[in-house]
Structure formats: structure tokens, C-alpha cells
CHARMM internal coordinates of N, CA and C (Angstrom, degrees):
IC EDIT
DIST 1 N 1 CA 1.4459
DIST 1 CA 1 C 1.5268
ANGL 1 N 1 CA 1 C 107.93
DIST 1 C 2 N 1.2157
ANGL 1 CA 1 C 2 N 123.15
DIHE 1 N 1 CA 1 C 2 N 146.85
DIST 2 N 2 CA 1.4129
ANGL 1 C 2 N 2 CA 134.79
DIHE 1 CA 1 C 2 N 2 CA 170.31
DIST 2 CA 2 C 1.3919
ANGL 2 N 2 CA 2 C 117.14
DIHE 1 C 2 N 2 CA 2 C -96.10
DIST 2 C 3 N 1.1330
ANGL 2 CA 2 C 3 N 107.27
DIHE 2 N 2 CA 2 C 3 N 130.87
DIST 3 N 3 CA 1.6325
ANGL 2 C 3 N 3 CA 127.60
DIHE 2 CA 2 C 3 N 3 CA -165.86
DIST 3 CA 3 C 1.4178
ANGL 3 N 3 CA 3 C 116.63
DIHE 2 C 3 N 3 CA 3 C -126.09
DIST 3 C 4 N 1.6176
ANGL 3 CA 3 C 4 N 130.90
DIHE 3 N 3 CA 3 C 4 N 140.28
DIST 4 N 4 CA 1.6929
ANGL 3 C 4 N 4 CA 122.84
DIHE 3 CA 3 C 4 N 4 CA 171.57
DIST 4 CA 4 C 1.4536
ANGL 4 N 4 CA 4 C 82.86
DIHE 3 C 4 N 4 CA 4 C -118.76
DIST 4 C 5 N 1.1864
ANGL 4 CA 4 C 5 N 112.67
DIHE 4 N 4 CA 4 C 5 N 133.89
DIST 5 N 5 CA 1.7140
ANGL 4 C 5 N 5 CA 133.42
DIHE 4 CA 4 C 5 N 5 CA 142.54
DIST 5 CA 5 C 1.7586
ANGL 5 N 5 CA 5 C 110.85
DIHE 4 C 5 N 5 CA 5 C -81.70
DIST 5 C 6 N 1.1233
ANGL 5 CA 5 C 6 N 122.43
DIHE 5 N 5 CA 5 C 6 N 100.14
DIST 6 N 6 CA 1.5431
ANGL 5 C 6 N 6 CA 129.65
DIHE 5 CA 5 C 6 N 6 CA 163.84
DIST 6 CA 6 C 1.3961
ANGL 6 N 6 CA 6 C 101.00
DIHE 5 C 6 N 6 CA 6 C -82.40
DIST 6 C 7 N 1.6756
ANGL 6 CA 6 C 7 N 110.27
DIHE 6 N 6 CA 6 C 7 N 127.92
DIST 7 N 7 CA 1.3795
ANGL 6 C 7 N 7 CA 125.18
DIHE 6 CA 6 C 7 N 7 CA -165.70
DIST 7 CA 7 C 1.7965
ANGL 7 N 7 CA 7 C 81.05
DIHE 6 C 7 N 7 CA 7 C -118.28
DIST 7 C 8 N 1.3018
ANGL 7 CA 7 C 8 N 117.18
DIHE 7 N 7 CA 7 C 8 N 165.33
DIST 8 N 8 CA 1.0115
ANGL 7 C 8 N 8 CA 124.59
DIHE 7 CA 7 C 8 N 8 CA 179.35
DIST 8 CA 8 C 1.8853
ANGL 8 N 8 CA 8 C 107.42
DIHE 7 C 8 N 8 CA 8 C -156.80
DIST 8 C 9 N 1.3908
ANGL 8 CA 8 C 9 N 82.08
DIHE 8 N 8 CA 8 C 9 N 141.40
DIST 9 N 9 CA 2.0700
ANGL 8 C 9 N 9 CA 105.79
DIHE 8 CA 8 C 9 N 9 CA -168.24
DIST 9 CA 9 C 1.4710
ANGL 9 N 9 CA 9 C 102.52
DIHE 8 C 9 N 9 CA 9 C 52.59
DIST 9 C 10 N 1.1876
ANGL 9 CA 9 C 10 N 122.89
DIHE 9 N 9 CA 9 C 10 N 80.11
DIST 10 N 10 CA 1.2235
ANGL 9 C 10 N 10 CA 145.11
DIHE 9 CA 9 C 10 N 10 CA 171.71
DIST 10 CA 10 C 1.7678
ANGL 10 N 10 CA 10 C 106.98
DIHE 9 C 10 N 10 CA 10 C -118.69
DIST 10 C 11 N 0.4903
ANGL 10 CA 10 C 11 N 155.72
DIHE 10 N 10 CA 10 C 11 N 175.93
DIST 11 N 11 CA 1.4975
ANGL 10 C 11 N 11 CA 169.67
DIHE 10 CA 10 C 11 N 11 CA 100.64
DIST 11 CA 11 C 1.7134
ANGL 11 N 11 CA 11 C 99.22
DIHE 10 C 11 N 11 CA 11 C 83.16
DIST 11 C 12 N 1.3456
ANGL 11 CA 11 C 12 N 105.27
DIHE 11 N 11 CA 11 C 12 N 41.44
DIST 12 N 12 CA 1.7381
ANGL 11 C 12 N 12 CA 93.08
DIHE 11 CA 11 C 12 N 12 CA -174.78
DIST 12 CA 12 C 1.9048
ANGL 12 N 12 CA 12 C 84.99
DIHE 11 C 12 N 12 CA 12 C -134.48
DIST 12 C 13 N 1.8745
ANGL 12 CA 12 C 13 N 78.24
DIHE 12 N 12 CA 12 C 13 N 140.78
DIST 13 N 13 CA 1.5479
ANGL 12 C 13 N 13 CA 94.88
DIHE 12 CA 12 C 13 N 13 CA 178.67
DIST 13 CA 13 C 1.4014
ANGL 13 N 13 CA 13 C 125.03
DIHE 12 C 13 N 13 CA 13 C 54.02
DIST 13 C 14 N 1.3470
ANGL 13 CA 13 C 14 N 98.30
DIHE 13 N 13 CA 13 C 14 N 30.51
DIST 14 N 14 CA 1.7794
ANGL 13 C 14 N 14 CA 110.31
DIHE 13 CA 13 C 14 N 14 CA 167.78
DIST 14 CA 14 C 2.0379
ANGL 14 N 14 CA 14 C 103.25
DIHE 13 C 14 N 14 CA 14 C 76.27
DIST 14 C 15 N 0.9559
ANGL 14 CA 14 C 15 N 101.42
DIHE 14 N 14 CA 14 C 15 N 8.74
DIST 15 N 15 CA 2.0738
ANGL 14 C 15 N 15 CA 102.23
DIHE 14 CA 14 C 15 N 15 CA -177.02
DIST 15 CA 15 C 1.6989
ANGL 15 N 15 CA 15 C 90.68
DIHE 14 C 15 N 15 CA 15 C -116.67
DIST 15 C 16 N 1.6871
ANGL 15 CA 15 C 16 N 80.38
DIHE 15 N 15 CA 15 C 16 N 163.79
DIST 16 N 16 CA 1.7738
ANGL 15 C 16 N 16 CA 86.20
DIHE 15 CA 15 C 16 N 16 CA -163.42
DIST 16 CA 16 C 0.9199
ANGL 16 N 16 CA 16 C 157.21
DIHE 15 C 16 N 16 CA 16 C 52.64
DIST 16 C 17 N 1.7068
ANGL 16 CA 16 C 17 N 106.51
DIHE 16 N 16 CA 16 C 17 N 15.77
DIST 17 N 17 CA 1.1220
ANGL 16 C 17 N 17 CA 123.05
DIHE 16 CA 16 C 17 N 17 CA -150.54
DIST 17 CA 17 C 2.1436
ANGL 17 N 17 CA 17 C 108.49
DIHE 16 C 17 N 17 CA 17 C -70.30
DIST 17 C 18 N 1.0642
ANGL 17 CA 17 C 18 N 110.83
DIHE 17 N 17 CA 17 C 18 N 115.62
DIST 18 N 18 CA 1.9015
ANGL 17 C 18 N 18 CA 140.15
DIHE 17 CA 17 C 18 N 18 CA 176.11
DIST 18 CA 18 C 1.8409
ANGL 18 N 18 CA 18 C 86.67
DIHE 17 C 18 N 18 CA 18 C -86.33
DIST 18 C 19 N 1.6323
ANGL 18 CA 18 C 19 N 116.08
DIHE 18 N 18 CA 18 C 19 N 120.85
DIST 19 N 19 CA 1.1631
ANGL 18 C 19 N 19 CA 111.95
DIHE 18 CA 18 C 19 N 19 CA 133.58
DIST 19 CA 19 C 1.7334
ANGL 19 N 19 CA 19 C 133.00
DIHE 18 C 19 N 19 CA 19 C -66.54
DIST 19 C 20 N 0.7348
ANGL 19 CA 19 C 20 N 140.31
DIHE 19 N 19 CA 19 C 20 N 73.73
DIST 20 N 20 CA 1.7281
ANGL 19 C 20 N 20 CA 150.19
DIHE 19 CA 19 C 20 N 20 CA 164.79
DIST 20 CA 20 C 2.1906
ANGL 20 N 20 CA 20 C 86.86
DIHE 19 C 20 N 20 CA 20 C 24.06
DIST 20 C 21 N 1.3232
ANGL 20 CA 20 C 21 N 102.00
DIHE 20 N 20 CA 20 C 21 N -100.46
DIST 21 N 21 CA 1.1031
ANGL 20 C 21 N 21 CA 147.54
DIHE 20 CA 20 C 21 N 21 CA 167.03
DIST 21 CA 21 C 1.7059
ANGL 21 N 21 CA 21 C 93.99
DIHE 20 C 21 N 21 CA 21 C -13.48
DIST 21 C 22 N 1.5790
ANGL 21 CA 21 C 22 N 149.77
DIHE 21 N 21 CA 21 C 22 N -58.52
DIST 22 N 22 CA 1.2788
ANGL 21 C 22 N 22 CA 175.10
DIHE 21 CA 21 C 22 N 22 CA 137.72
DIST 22 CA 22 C 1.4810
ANGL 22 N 22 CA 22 C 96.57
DIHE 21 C 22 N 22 CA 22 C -33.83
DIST 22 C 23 N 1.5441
ANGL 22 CA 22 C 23 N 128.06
DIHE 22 N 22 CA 22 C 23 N -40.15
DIST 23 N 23 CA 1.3119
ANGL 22 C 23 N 23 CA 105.01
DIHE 22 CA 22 C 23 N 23 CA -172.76
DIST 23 CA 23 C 1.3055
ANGL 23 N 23 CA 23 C 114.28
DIHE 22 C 23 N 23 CA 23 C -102.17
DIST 23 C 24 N 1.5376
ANGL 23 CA 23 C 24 N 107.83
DIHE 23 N 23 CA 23 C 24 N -21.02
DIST 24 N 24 CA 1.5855
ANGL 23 C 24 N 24 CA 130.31
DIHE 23 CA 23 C 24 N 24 CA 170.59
DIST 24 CA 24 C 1.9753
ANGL 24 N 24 CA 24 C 92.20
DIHE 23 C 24 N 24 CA 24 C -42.96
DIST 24 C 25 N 1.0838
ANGL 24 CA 24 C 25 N 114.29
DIHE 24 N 24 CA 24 C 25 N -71.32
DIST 25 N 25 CA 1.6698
ANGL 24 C 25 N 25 CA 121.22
DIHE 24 CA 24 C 25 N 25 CA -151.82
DIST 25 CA 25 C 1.1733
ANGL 25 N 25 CA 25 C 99.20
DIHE 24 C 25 N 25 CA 25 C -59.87
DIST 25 C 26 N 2.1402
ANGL 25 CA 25 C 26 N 123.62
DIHE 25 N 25 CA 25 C 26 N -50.30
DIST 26 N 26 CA 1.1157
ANGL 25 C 26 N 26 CA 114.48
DIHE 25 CA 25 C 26 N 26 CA -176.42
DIST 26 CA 26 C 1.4558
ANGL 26 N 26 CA 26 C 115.81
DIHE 25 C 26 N 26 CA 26 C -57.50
DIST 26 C 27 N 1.2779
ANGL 26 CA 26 C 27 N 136.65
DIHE 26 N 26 CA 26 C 27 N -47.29
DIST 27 N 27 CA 1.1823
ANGL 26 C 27 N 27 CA 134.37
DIHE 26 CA 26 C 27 N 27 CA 161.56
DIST 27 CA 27 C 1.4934
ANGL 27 N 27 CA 27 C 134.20
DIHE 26 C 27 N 27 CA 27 C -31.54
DIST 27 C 28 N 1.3639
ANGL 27 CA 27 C 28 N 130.27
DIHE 27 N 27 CA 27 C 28 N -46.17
DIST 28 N 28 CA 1.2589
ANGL 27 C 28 N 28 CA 150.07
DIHE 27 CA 27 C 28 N 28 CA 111.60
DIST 28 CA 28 C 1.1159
ANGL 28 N 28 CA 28 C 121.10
DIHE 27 C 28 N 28 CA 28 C -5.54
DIST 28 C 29 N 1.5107
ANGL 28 CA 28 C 29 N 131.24
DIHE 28 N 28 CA 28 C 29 N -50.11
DIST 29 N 29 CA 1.6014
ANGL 28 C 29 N 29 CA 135.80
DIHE 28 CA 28 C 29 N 29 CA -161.13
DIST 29 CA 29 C 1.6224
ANGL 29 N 29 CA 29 C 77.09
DIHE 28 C 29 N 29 CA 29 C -101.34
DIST 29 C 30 N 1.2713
ANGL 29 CA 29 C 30 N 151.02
DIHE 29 N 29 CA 29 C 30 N -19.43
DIST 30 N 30 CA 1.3406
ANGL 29 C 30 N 30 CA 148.26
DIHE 29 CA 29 C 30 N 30 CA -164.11
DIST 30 CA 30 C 1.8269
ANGL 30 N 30 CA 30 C 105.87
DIHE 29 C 30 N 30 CA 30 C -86.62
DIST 30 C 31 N 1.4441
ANGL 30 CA 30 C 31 N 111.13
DIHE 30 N 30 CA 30 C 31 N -11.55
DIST 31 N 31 CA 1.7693
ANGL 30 C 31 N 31 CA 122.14
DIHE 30 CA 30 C 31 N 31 CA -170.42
DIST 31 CA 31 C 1.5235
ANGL 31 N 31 CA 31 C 112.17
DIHE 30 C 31 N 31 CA 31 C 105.76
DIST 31 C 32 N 1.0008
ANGL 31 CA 31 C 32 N 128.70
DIHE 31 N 31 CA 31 C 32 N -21.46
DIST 32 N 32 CA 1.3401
ANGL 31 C 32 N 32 CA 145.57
DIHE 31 CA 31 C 32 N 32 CA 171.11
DIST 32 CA 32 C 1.2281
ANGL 32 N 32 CA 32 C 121.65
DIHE 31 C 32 N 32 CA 32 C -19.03
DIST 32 C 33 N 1.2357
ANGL 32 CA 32 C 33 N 152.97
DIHE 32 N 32 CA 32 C 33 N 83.65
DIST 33 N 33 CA 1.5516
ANGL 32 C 33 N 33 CA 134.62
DIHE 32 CA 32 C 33 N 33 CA -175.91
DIST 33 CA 33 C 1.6976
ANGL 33 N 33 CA 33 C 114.01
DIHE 32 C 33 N 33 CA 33 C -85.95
DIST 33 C 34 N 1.6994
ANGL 33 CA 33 C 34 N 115.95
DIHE 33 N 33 CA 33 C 34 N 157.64
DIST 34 N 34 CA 1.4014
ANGL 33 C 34 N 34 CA 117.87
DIHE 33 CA 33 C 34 N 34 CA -178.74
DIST 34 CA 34 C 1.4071
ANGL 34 N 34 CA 34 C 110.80
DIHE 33 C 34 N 34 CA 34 C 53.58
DIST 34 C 35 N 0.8149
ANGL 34 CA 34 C 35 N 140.42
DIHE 34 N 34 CA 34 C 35 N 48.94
DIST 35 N 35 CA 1.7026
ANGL 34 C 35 N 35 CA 145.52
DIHE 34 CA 34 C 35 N 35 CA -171.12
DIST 35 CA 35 C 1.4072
ANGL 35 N 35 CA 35 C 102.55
DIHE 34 C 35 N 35 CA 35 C -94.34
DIST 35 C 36 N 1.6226
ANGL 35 CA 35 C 36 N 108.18
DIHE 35 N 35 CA 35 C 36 N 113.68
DIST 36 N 36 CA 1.4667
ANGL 35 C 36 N 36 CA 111.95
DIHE 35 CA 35 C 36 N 36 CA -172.29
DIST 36 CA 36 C 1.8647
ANGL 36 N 36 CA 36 C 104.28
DIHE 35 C 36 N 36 CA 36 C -129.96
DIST 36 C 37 N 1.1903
ANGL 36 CA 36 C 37 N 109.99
DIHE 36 N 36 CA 36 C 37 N 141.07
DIST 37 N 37 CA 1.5755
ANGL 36 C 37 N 37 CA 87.18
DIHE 36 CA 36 C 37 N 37 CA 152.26
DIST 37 CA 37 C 1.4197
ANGL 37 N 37 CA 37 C 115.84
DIHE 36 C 37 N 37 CA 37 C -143.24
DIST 37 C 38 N 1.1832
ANGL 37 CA 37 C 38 N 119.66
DIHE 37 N 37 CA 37 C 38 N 166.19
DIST 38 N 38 CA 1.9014
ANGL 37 C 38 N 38 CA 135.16
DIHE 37 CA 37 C 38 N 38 CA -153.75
DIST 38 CA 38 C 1.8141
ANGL 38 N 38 CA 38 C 87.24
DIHE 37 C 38 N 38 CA 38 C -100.33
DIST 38 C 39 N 1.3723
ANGL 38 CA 38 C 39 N 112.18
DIHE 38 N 38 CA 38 C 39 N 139.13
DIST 39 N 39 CA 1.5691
ANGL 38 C 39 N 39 CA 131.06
DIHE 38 CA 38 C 39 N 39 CA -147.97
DIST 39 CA 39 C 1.8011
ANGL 39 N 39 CA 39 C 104.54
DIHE 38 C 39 N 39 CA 39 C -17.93
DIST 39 C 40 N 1.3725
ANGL 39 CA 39 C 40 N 108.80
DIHE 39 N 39 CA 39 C 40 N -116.66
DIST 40 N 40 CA 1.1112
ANGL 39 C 40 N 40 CA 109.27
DIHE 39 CA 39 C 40 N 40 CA -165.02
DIST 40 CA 40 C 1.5433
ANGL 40 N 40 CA 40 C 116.12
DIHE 39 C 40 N 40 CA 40 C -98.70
DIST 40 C 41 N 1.4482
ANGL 40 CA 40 C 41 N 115.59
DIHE 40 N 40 CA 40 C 41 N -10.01
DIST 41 N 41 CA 1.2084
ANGL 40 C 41 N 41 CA 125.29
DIHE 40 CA 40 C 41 N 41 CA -171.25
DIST 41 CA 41 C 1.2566
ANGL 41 N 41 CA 41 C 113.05
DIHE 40 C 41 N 41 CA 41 C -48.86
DIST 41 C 42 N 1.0537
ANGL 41 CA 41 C 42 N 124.86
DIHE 41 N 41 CA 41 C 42 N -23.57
DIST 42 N 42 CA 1.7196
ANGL 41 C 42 N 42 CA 122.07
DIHE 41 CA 41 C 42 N 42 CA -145.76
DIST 42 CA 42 C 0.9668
ANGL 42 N 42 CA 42 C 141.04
DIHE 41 C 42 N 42 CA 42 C 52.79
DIST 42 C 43 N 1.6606
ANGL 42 CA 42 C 43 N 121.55
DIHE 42 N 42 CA 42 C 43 N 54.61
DIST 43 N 43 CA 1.1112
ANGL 42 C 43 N 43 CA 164.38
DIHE 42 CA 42 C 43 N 43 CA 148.14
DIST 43 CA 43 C 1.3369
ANGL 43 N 43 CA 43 C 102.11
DIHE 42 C 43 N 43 CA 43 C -52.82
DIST 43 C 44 N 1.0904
ANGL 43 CA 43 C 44 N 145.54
DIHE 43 N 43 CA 43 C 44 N 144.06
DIST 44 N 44 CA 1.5120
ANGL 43 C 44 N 44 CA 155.99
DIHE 43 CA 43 C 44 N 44 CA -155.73
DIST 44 CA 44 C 1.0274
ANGL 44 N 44 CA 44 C 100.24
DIHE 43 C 44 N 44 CA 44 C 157.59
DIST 44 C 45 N 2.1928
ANGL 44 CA 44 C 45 N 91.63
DIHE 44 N 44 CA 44 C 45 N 125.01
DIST 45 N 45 CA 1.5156
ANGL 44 C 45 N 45 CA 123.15
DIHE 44 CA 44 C 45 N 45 CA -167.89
DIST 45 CA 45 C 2.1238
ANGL 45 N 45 CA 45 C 94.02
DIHE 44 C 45 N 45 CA 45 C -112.37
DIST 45 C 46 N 1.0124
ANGL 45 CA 45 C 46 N 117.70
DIHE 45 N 45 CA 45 C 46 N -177.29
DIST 46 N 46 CA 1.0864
ANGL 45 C 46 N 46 CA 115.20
DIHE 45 CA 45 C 46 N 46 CA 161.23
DIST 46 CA 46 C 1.6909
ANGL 46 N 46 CA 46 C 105.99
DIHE 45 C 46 N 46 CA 46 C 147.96
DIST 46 C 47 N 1.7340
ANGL 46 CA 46 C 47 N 98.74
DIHE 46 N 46 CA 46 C 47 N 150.10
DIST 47 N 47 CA 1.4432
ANGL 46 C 47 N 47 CA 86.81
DIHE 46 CA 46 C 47 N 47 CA 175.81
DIST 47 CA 47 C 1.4666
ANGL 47 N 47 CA 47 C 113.32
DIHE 46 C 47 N 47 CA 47 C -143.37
DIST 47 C 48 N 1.4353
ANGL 47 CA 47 C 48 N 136.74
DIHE 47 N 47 CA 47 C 48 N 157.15
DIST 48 N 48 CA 1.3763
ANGL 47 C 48 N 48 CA 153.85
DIHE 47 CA 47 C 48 N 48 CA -106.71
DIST 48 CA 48 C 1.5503
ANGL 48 N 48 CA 48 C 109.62
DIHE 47 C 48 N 48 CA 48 C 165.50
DIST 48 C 49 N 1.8040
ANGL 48 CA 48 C 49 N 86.80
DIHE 48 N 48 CA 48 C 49 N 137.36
DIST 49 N 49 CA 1.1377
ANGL 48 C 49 N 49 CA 79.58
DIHE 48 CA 48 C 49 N 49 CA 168.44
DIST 49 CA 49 C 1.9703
ANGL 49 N 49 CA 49 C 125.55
DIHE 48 C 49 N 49 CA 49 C -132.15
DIST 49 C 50 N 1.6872
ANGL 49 CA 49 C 50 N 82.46
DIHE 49 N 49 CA 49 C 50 N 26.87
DIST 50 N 50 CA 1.4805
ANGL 49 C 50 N 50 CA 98.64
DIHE 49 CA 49 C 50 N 50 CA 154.90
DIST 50 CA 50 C 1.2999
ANGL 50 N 50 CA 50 C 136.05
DIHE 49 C 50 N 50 CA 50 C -71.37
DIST 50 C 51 N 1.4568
ANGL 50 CA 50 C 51 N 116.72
DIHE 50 N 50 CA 50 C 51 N 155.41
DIST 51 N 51 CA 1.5267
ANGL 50 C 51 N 51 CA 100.22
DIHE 50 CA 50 C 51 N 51 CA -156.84
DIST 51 CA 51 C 2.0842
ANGL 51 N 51 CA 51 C 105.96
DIHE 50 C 51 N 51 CA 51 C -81.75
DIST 51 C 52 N 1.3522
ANGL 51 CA 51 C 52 N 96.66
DIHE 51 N 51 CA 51 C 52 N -174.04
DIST 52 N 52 CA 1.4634
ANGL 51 C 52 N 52 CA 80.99
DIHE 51 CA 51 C 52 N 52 CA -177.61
DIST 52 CA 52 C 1.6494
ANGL 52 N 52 CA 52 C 124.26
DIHE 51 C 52 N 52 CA 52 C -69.16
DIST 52 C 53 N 1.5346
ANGL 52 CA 52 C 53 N 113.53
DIHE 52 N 52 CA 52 C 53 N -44.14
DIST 53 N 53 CA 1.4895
ANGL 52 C 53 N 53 CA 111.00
DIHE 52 CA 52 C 53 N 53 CA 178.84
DIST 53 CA 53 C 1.5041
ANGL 53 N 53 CA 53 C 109.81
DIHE 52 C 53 N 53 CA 53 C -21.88
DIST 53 C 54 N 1.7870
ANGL 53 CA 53 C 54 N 86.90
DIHE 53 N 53 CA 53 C 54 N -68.72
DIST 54 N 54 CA 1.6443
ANGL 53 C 54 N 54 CA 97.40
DIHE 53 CA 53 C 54 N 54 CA -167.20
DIST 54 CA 54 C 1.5726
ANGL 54 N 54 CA 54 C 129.01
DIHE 53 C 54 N 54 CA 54 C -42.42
DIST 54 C 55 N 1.7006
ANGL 54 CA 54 C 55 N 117.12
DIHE 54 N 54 CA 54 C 55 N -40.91
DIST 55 N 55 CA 0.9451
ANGL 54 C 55 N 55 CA 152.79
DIHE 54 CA 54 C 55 N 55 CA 167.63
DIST 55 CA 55 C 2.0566
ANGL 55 N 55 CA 55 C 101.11
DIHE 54 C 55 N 55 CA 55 C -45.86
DIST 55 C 56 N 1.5433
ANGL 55 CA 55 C 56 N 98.73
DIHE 55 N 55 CA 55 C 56 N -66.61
DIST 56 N 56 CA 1.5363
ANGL 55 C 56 N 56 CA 91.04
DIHE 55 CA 55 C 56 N 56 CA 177.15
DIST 56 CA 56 C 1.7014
ANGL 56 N 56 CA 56 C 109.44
DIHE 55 C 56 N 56 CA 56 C -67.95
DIST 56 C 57 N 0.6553
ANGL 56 CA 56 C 57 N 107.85
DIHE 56 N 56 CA 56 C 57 N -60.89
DIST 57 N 57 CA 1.9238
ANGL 56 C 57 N 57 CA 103.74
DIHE 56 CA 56 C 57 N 57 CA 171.66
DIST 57 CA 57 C 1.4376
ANGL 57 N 57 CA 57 C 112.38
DIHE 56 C 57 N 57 CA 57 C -29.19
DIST 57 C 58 N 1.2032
ANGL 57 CA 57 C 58 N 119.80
DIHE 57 N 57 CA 57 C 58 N -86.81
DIST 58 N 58 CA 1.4168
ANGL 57 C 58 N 58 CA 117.53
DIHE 57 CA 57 C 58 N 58 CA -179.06
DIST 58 CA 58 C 1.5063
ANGL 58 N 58 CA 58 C 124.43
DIHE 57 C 58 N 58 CA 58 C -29.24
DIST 58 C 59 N 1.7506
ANGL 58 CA 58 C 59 N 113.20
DIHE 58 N 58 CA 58 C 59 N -45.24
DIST 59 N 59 CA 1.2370
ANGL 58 C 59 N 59 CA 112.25
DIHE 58 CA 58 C 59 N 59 CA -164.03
DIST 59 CA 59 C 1.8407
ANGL 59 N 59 CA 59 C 91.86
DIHE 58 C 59 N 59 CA 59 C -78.20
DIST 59 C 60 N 1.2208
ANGL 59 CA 59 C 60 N 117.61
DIHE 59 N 59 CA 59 C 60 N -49.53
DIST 60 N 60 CA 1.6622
ANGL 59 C 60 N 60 CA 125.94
DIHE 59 CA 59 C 60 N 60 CA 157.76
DIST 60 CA 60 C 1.7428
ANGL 60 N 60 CA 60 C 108.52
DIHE 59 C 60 N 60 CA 60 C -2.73
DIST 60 C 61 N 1.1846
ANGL 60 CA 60 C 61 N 94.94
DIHE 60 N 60 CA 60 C 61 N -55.28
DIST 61 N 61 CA 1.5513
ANGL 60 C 61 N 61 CA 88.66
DIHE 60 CA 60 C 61 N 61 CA -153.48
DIST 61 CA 61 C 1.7171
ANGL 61 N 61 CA 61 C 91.00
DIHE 60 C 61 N 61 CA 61 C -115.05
DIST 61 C 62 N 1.2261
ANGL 61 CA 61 C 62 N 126.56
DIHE 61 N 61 CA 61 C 62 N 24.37
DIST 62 N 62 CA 1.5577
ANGL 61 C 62 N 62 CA 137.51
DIHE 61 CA 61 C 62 N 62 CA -178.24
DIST 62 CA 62 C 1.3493
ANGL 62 N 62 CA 62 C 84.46
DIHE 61 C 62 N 62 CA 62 C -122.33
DIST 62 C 63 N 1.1156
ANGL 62 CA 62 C 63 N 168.05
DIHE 62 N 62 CA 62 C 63 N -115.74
DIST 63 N 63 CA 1.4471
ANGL 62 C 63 N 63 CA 164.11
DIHE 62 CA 62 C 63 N 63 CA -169.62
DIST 63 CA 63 C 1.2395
ANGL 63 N 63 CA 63 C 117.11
DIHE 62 C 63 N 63 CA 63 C -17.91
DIST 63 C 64 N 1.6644
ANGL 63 CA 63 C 64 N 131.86
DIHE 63 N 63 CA 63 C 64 N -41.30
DIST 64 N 64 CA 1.0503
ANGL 63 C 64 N 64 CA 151.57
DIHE 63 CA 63 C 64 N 64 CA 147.33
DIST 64 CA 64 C 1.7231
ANGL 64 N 64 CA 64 C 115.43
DIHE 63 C 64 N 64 CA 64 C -24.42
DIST 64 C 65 N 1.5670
ANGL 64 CA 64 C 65 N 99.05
DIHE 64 N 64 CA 64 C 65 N -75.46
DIST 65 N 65 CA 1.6732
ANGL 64 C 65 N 65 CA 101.25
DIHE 64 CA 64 C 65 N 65 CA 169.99
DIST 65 CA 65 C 1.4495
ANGL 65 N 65 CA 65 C 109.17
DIHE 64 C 65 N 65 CA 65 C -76.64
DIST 65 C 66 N 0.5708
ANGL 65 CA 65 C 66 N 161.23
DIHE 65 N 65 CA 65 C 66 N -48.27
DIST 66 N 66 CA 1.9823
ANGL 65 C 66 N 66 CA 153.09
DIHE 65 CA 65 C 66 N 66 CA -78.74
DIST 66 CA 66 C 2.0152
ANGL 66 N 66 CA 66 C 94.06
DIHE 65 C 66 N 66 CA 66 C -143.61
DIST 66 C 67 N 1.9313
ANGL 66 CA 66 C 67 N 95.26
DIHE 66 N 66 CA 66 C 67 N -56.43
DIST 67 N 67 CA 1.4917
ANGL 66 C 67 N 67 CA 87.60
DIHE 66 CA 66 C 67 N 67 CA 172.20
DIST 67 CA 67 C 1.4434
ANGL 67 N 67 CA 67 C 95.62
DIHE 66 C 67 N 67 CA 67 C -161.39
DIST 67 C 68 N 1.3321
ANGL 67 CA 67 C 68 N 92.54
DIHE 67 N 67 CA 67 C 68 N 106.40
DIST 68 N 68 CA 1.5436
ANGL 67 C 68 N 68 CA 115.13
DIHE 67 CA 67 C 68 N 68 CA 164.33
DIST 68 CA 68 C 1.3001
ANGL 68 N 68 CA 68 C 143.10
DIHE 67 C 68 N 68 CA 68 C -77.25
DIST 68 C 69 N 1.5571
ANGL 68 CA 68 C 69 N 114.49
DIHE 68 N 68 CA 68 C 69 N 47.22
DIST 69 N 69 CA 0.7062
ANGL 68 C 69 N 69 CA 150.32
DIHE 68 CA 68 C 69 N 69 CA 130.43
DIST 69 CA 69 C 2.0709
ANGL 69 N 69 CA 69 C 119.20
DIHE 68 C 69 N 69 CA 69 C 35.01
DIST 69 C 70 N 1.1341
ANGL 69 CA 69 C 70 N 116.78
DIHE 69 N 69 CA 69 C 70 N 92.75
DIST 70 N 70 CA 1.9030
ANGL 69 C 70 N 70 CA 111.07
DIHE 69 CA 69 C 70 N 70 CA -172.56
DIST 70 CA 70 C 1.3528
ANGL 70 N 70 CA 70 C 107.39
DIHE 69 C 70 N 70 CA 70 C 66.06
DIST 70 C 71 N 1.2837
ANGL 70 CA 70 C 71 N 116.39
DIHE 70 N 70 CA 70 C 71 N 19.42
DIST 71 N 71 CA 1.5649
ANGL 70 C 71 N 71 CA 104.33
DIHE 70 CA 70 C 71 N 71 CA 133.54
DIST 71 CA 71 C 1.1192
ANGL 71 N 71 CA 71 C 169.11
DIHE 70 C 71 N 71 CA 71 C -159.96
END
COOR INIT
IC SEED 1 N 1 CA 1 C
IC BUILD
């Protein structure tokens, strides 16, 4: 199934800054297939065929460690 993760206040006004390109692979290195994302927003395409819980959990605790984000 194909999925978008909308990330939000990422890459605005020089804070938070997500390499696109850096988060593409980690996502990928996560099982992820076709993992794309739309410019810098953090827009994230990708598709799986885990169910959703799992899908929200994982990325949960992958954003959590990876980039911690406000604080």
C-alpha cells in the first residue's frame, strides 16, 4: 500500500533542519520501499506492507531517536 507521512515545521526558517536525501535512506534502511519526498517540506511518500499501527509506532519512536526535534 502507498502511504504520505506529512511532517510538519521541519525545514522552515533555518530550525529543524531534515536533510530530504538523509531521511529518504533512513526510511529505506527502516524496510520501506519507493521512499520519495516532495522538496523540503517533509512530505514523505513510501510504500509498505505493514499494517498501519505498526507503521505509526515505528515512525513514533524513529523521529523520537533519530531527530528530536523542539528540544
Amino acid at each position: 500500500m502507498r502511504y504520505v507521512l506529512l511532517l510538519r515545521g521541519i525545514n522552515v526558517g533555518g530550525r529543524n533542519k531534515i536533510v530530504m536525501a538523509e531521511l529518504r535512506q533512513a526510511v529505506a534502511d527502516l524496510g520501506y520501499d519507493k521512499v520519495e519526498t516532495y522538496i523540503n517540506s517533509g512530505n514523505l511518500f513510501f510504500d509498505s506492507t505493514k499494517n498501519r499501527g505498526d507503521i505509526v509506532t515505528e515512525f513514533q519512536t524513529f523521529f523520537t531517536e533519530r531527530y528530536p526535534l523542539g528540544r
